[in-house]
N, C-alpha and C positions, 0 to 999 in steps of 0.2 A: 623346304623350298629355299632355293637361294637368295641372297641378298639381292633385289634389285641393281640394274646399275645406273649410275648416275648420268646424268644427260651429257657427256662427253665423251665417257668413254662408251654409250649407245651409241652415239654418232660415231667414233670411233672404231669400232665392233661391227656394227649394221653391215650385215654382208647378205648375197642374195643365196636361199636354199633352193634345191631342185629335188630332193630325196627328203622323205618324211616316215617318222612311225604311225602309227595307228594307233596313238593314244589323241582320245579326242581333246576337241577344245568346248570351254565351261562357256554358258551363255555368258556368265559373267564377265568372262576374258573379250567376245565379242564385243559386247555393250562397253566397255572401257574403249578397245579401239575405237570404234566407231566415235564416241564422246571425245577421241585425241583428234580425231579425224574432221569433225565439224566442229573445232573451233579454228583450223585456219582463218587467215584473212584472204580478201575476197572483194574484186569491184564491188563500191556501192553497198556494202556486205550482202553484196545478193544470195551469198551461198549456192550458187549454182547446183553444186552437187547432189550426187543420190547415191544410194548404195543398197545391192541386192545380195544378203547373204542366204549361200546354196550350199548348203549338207546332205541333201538328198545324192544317192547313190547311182541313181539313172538319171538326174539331169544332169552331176558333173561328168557323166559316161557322154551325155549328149555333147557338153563343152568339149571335153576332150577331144572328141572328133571333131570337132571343126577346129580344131587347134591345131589337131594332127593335118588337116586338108588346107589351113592358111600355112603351116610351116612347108609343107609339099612348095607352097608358091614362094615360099623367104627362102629357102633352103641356101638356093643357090647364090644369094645375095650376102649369106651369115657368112659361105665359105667352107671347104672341105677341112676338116680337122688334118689330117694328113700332109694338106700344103700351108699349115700355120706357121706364122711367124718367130713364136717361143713356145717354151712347153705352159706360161697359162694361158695362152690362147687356144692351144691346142686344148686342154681341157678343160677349159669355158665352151667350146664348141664342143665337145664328145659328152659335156653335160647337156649342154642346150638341145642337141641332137636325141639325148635318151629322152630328156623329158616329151620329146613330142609322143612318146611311146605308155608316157607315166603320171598324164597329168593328173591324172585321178588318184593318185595315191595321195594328194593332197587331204586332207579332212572337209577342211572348207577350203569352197572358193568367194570372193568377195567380186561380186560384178562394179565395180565403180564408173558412175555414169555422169555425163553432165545434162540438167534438166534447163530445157532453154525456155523455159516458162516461166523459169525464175528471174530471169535478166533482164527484163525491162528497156529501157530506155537503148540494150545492146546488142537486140536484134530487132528485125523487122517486125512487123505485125503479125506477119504471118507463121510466125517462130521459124524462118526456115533460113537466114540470112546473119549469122554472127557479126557483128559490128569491130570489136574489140576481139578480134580470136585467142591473139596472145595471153590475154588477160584471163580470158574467161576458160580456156585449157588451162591457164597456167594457177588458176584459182583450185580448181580441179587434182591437179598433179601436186598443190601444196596440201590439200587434207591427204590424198595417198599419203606422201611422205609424214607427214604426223600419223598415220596409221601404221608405217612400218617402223616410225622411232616408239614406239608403246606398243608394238608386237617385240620389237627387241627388248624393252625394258621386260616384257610378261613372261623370255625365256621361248618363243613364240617366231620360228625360222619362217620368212616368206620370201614371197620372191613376186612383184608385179610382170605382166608381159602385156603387149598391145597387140599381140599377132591375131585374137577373135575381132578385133576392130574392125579387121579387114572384112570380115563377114560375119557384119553387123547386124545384116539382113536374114542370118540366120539365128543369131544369136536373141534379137528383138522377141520374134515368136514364145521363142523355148522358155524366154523370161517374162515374157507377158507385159514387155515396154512399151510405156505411146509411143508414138508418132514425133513427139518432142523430146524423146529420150534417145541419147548415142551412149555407146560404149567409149570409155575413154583407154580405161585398163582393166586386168582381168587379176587380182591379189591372188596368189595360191599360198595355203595356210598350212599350219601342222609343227608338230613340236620338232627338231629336224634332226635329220642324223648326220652328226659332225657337230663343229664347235665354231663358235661365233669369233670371229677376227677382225684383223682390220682387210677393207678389201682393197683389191691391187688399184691404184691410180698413179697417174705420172705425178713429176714434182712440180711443188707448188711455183718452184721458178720458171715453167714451163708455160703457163696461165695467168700467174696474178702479175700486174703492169703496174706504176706510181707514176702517177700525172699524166704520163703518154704511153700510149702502145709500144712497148718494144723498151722500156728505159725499167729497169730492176727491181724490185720490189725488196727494199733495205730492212 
């Protein structure tokens, strides 16, 4: 087994997979993510979060179609690979586009939800009413991310997508969610084929500001 890598160059490396082998993943490898995953911080430490993992072979078939039927509706939004702007856009989209074909060659999928029965004081009574949204998604989106920096440390290629969100109404049943439970994102898992890099982003002088918007970051 390889050396682990160290939490820098994990962040450094953490790149999104779309293609997977079929070699499975250990319970054990699970139970670590997930353990990365609920120690985020978190309004209030409410931990908001939930998480449903699914290895079964006919429910990720169920996922996958409605993956396949909310990318039908994004499609047209992501953009034709063909009128891309560079060649990695161009094949950022001729991936994203196969995988609506291939979600299930994942091993697992990780359903990650946010449970609004946990929030207290930050939604209404009747759980129906988010108070603090930003927080409370954003409480959410920090255990993902601690779950995909200790899927990169385990050798362990994933890739989150939001597109079953969209039909979440189908998705609640198949999972057996209350009523106070949404879908946030959908982790697709598997040990990957390809090799972990840095992934493309613009420069950091593009984004980071010193004291005012717009003035250099030295």
């Amino acid at each position: 087994m390889a050396e682990a890598p160290g939490l820098f160059e994990a962040i450094d490396t953490q790149r999104s997979f779309r293609r997977f082998t079929d070699q499975p993943i250990s319970d054990d490898a699970i139970h670590r993510l997930l353990e990365a995953a609920r120690k985020a911080p978190s309004p209030t430490n409410s931990q908001p979060w939930a998480f449903i993992v699914i290895r079964d072979a006919k429910t990720r078939r169920a996922l996958a179609e409605i993956y396949a039927k909310a990318w039908g509706f994004a499609k047209p939004f992501y953009g034709d690979p063909e009128k891309a702007h560079d060649e990695p856009e161009r094949r950022m989209l001729v991936a994203t586009n196969r995988l609506a074909d291939a979600v299930d060659e994942a091993p697992v999928f990780i359903n990650c939800c946010l449970d609004r029965s946990r929030l207290g004081a930050m939604v209404t009574p009747d759980l129906q009413t988010i108070l603090e949204p930003s927080s409370v998604y954003g409480a959410v989106y920090g255990a993902i991310q601690n779950l995909l920096l200790a899927a990169r440390g385990l050798g362990i290629g994933a890739v989150p997508t939001n597109l079953t969100r969209l039909l979440d109404a189908e998705v609640k049943p198949l999972l057996g969610m209350p009523d106070h439970a949404e879908t946030v994102s959908l982790v697709l898992l598997g040990y990957p084929r390809g090799k972990f890099g840095p992934p493309l982003r613009r420069p950091l002088e593009e984004s980071a500001h010193s004291e005012l918007w717009g003035k250099p970051l030295h």
